[in-house]
C-alpha positions as CSV (number, residue, x, y, z in Angstrom):
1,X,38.2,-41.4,-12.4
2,X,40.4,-41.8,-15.5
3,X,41.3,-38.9,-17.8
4,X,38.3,-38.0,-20.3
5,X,35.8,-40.1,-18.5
6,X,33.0,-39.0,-17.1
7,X,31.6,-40.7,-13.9
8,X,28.0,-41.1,-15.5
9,X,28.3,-40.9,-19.4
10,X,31.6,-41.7,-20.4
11,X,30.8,-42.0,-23.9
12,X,29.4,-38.3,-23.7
13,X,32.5,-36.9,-22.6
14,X,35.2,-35.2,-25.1
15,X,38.4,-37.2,-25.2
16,X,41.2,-35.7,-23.8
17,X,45.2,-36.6,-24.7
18,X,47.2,-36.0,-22.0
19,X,48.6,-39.5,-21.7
20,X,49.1,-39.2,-25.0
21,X,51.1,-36.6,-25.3
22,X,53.1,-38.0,-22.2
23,X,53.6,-41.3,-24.4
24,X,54.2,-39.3,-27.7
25,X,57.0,-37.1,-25.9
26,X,58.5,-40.1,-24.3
27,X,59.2,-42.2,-27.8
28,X,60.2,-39.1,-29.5
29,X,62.8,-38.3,-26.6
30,X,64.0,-41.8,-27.5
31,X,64.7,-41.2,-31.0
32,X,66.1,-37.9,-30.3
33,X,68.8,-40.0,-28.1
34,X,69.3,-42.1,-30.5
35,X,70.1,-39.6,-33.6
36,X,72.3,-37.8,-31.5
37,X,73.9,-40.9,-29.6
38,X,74.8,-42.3,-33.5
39,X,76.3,-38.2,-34.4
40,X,78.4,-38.2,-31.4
41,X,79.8,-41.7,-32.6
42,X,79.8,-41.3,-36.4
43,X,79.9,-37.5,-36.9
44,X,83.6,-37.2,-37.0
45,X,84.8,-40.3,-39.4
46,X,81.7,-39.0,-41.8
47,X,82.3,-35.3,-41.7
48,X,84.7,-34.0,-39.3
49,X,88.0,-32.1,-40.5
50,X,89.7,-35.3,-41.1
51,X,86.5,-37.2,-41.9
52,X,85.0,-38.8,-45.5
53,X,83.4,-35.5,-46.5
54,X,84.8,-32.9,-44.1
55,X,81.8,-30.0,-43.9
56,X,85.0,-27.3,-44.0
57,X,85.1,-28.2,-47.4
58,X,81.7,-29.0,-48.3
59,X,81.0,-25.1,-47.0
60,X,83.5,-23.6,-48.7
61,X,82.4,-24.9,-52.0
62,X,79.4,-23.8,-51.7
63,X,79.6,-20.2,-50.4
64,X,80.2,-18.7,-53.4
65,X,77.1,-20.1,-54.5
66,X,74.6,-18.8,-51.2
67,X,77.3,-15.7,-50.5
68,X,77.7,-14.9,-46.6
69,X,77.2,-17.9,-44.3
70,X,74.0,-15.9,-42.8
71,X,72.6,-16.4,-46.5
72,X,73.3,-19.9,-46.4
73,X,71.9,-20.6,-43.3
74,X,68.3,-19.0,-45.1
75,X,68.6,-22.0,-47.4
76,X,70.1,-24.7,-45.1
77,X,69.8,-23.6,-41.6
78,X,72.3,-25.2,-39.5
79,X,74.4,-23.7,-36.6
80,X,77.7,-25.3,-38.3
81,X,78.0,-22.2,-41.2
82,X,79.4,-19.9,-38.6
83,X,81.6,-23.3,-36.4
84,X,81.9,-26.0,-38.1
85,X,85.0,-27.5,-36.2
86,X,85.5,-31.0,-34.4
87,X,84.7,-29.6,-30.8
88,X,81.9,-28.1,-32.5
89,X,80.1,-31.0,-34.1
90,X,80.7,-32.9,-30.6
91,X,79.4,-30.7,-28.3
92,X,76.3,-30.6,-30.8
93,X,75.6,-34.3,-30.7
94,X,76.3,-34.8,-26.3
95,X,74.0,-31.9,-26.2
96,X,71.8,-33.1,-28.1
97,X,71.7,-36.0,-26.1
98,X,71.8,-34.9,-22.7
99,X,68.8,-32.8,-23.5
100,X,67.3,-36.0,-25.3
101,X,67.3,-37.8,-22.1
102,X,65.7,-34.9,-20.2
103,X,63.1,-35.5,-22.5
104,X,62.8,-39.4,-21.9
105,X,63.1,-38.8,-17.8
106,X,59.5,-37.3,-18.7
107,X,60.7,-33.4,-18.4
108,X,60.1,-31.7,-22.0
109,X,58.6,-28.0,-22.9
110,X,58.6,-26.3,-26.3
111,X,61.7,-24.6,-25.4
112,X,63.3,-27.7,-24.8
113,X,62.3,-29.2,-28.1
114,X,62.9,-26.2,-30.5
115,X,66.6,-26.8,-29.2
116,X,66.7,-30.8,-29.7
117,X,65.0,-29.4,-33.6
118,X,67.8,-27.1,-34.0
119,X,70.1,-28.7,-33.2
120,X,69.7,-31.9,-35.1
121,X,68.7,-29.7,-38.1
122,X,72.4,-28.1,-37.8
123,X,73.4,-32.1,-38.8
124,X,71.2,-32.9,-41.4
125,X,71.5,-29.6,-43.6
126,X,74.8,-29.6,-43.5
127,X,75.8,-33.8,-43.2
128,X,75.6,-34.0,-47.2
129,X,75.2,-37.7,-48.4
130,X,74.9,-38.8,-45.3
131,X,71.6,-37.2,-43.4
132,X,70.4,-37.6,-46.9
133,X,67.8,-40.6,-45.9
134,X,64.2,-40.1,-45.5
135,X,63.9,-40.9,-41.7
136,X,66.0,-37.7,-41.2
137,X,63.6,-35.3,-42.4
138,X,61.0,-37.4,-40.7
139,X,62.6,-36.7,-37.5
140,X,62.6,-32.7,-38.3
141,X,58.8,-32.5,-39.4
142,X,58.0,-34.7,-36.2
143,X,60.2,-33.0,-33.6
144,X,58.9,-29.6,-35.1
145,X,55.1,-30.6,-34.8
146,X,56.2,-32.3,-30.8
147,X,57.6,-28.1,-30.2
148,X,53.5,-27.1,-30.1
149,X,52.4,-30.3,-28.2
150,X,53.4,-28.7,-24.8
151,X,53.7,-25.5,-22.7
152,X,56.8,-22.9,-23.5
153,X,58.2,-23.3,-19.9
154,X,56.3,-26.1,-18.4
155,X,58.3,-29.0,-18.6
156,X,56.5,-30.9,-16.2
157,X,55.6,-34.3,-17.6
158,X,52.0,-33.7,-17.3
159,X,51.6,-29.5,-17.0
160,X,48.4,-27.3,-16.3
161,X,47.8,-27.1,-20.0
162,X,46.2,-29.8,-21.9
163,X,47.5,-30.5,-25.4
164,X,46.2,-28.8,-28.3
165,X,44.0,-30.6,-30.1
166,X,45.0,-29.1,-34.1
167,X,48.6,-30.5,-33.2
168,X,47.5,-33.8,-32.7
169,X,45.6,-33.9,-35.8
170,X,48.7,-32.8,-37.6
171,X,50.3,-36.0,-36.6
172,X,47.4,-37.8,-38.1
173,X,48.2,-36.0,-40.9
174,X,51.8,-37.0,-41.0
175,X,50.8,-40.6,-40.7
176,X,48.7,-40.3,-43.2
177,X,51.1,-39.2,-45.9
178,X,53.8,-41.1,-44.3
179,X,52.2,-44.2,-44.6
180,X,49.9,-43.8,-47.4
181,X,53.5,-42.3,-49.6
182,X,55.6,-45.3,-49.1
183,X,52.1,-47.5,-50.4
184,X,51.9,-45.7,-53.4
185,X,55.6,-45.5,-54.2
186,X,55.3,-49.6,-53.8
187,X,52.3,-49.7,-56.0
188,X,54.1,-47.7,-58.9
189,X,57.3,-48.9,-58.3
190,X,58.8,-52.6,-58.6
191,X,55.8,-54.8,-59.9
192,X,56.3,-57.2,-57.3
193,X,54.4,-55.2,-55.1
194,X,51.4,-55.3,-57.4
195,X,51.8,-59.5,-58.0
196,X,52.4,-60.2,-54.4
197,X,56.0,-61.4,-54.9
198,X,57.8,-58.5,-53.1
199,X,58.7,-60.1,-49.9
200,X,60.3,-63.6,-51.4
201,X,63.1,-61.3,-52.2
202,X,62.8,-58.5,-49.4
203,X,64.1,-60.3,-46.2
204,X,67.6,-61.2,-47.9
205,X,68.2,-58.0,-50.0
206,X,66.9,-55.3,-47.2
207,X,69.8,-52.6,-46.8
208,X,70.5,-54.3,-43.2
209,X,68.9,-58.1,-41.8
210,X,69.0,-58.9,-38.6
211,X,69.1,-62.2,-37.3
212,X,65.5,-62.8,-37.2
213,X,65.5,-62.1,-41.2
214,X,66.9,-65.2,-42.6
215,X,63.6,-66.9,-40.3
216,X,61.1,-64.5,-42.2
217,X,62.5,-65.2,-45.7
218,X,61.7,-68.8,-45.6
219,X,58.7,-68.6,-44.6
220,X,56.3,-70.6,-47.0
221,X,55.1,-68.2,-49.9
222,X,51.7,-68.0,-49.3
223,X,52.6,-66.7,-46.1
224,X,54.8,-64.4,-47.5
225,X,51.9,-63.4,-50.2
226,X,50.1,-62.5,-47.3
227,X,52.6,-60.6,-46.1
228,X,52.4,-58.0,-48.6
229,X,48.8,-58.2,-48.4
230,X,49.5,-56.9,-44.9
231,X,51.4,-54.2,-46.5
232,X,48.9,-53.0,-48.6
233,X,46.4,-53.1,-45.9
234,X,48.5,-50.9,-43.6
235,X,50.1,-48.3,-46.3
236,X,46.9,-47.9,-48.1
237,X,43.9,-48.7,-46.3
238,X,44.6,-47.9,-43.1
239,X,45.9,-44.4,-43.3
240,X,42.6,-43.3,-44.3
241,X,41.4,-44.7,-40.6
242,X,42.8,-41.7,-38.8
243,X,41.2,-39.2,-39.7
244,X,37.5,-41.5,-39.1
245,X,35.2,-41.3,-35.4
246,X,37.4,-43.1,-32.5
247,X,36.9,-46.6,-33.4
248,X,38.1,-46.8,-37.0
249,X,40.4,-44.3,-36.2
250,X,41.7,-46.7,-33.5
251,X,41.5,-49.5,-35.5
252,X,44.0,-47.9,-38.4
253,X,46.4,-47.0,-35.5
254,X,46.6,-50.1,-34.2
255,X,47.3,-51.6,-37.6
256,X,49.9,-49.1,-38.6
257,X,51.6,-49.7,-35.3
258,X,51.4,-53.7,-35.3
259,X,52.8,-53.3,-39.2
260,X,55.7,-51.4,-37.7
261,X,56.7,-54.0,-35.2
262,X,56.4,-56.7,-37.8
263,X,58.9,-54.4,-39.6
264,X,61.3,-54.3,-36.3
265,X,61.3,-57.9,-36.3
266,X,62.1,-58.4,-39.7
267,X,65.1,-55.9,-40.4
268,X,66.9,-53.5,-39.2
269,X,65.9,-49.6,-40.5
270,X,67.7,-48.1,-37.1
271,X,64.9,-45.7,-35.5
272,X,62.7,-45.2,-38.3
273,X,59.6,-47.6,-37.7
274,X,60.4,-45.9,-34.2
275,X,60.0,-42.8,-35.4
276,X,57.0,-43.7,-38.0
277,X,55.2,-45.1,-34.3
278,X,55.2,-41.9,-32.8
279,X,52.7,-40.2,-34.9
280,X,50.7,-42.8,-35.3
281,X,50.3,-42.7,-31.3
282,X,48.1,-39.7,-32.0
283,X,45.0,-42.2,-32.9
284,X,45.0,-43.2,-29.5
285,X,43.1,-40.8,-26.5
286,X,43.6,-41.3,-22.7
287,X,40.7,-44.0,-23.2
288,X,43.0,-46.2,-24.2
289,X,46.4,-45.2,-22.8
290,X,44.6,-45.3,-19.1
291,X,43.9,-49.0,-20.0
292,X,47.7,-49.5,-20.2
293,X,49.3,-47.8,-18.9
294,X,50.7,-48.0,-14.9
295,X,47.8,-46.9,-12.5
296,X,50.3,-44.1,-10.6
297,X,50.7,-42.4,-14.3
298,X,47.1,-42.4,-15.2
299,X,46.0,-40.9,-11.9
300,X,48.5,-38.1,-12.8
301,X,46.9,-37.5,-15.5
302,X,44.0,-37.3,-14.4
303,X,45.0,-35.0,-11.3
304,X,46.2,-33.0,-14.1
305,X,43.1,-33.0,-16.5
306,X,41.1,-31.5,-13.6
307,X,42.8,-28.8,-12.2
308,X,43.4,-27.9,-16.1
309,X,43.7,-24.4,-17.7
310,X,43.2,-23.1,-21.2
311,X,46.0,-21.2,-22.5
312,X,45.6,-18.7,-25.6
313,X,48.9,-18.9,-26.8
314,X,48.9,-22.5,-26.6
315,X,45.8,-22.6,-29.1
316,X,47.1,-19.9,-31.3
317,X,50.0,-21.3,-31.9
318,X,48.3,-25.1,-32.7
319,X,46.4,-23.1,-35.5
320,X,49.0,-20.7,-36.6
321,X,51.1,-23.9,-37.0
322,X,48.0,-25.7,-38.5
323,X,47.5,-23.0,-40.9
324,X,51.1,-23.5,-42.2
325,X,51.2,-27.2,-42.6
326,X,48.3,-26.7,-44.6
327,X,49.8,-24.4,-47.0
328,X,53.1,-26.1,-47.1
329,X,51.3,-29.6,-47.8
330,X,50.0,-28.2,-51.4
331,X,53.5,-29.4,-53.0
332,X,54.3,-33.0,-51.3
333,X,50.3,-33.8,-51.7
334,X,50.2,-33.0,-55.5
335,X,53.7,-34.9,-55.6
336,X,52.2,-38.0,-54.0
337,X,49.1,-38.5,-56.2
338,X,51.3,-37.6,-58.9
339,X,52.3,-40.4,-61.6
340,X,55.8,-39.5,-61.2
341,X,56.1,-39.3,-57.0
342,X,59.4,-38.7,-55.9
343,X,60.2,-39.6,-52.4
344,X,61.8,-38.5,-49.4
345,X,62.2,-34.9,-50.3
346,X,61.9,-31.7,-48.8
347,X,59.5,-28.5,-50.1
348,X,61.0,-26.4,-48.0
349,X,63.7,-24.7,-46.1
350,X,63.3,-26.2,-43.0
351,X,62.1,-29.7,-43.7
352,X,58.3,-28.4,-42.2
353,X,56.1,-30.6,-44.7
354,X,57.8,-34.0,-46.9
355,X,57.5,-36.7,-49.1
356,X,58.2,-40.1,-47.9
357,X,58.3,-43.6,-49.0
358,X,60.6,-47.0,-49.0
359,X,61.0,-49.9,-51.0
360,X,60.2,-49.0,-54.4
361,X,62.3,-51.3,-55.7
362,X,63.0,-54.8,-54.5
363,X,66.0,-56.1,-54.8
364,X,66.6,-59.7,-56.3
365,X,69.9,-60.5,-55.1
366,X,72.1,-59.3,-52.4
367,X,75.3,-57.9,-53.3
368,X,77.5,-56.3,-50.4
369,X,80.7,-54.3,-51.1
370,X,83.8,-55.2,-49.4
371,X,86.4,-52.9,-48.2
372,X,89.6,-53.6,-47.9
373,X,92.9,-51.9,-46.6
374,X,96.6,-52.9,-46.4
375,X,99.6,-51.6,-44.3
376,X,101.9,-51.9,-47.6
377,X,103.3,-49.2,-49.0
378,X,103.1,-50.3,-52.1
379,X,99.1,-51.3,-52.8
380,X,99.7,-54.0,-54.7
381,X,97.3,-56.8,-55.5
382,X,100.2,-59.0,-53.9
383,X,100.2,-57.2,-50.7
384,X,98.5,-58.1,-47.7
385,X,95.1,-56.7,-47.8
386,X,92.4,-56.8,-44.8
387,X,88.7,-56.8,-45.3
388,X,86.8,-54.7,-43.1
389,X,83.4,-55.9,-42.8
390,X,80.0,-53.8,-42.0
391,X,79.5,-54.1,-38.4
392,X,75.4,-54.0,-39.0
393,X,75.6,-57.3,-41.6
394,X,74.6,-60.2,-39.2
């Protein structure tokens, strides 16, 4: 018998998640990995001692503004106010990753994740310019809400407590805002979202194209119209689909997923349309991820949905949590129906509840900067000067 099915009235029988949350904890393991993978092999050029804005000096500017680093960490917690040194900011980032894998082997508990949170919140409070991109204070309110998705200690991948049900909404709730932000931002933005124009320009002028790009941009233009059709369908039509009966609310997850893979294909935005996945994989119950999922896993979980337990904590926590995303939402909800949204930003402290959106503005050329260095010691335009290219620029 699969998980949430009953032998005789299947249809009868409450959903359950637990191959959900198995799948949810998976992905967001990845992400984690990969965030800390690019840390450990940026985080020293960017802002180590010797790096392009060294967080020594970034902190000691601003203590005199917060006073004692304990009062700075109340407005930008990160570990780095009290060690902010090159040892320091590595053994952050291969931590983070080592525990990141943990996480993708299948092992994860909430202790597990408040680390990974904690950790990666110590770079992006403290990496100034930057962790100053959206997708890094996605990764905070989505690793925070993945902390209440699973036992305290129990890191087994599929442990005696089944997920709480509020937590899972809040993802729909993230995806809902995530999605329905960057629509709106589109729609009062760049007026070639509004005349269906956007993407003869957007495959060529993206921040980073990958090879597939140049393919996409010459597609013919009613194809391309379409296209942004596509958009609008998945940033504004679809988000209201979640929080709809299992069907629609299927349906819109399956839309804002697909739309997200088209978006893979098309460019290259690192692990954010990873990262804008993994909420979305909250539509979906074990009805469907027992339908895909390899047999061995699904009889796990189903092993693991019968011998099941309630837990208190578990429960009080989901609606503690609940409670507080609710309350914290009040800001980024009004800013996003607002004529004058402003995206990608923070309401508070700890990145709990955001604003998001992408694109808009559409670029109608593409203009890359090039560096260049020389060995003279004079820096001359007559010296011999070497051009150091982006290594993401296909």
């Amino acid at each position: 018998m699969e998980p949430g099915q009953s032998p005789t009235h299947p249809s009868l029988e409450r959903p359950t998640y637990w191959l959900a949350r198995f799948v949810i904890l998976r992905l967001l393991g990845v992400v984690y990995a990969v965030g800390f993978l690019i840390a450990a092999n940026q985080i020293l050029p960017l802002i180590g001692s010797d790096g392009l804005l060294p967080v020594g000096l970034f902190v000691d500017r601003i203590h005199p503004y917060v006073g004692s680093s304990f009062s700075g960490f109340l407005r930008l917690p990160s570990l780095f106010w009290w060690n902010h040194s090159d040892t320091a900011l590595l053994v952050a980032a291969w931590t983070g990753f080592a525990l990141s894998c943990v996480v993708v082997a299948g092992f994860a508990n909430a202790l597990l994740l408040a680390i990974l949170w904690g950790l990666y919140m110590s770079f992006v409070h403290l990496g100034q310019d930057w962790y100053g991109y959206g997708w890094e204070i996605q990764l905070l309110e989505t690793g925070f809400l993945g902390i209440f998705l699973c036992p305290l200690l129990d890191a087994r991948p599929f442990p005696r407590y089944e997920p709480p049900l509020p937590v899972l909404w809040l993802f729909r709730w993230l995806i809902f805002r995530l999605m329905l932000g960057a629509g709106l931002i589109k729609l009062r933005g760049d007026p070639a979202w509004s005349d269906f124009t956007a993407l003869y320009y957007h495959f060529e002028t993206q921040p980073l194209p990958n090879p597939l790009s140049r393919w996409f941009h010459f597609l013919p233009r009613p194809v391309l119209r379409l296209g942004v059709g596509f958009n609008h369908l998945a940033e504004l039509i679809a988000p209201w689909l979640v929080f709809w009966p299992r069907l629609a609310r299927q349906i819109g997850g399956t839309i804002i997923v697909l739309f997200q893979l088209v978006l893979l294909l098309s460019g290259n935005l690192s692990f954010l349309n990873w990262l804008t996945i993994i909420p979305a994989l909250a539509c979906f119950d074990d009805g469907f991820w027992s339908k895909v999922l390899p047999k061995p896993i699904v009889i796990r979980a189903a092993l693991a949905s019968k011998s099941s337990q309630s837990s208190k904590a578990m429960r009080a926590s989901a609606w503690v949590v609940t409670v507080l995303v609710a309350i914290l939402s009040i800001g980024p909800v009004a800013n996003m129906f607002s004529p004058h949204q402003i995206m990608n930003t923070s309401f508070d402290p700890l990145d709990l509840v955001n604003t998001y959106g992408a694109f808009g503005t559409v670029g109608r050329e593409r203009l890359n900067v090039i560096f260049e260095g020389t060995a003279a010691e004079l820096p001359q335009e007559s010296a011999d000067w070497k051009a150091y290219p982006y290594k993401g620029l296909p």
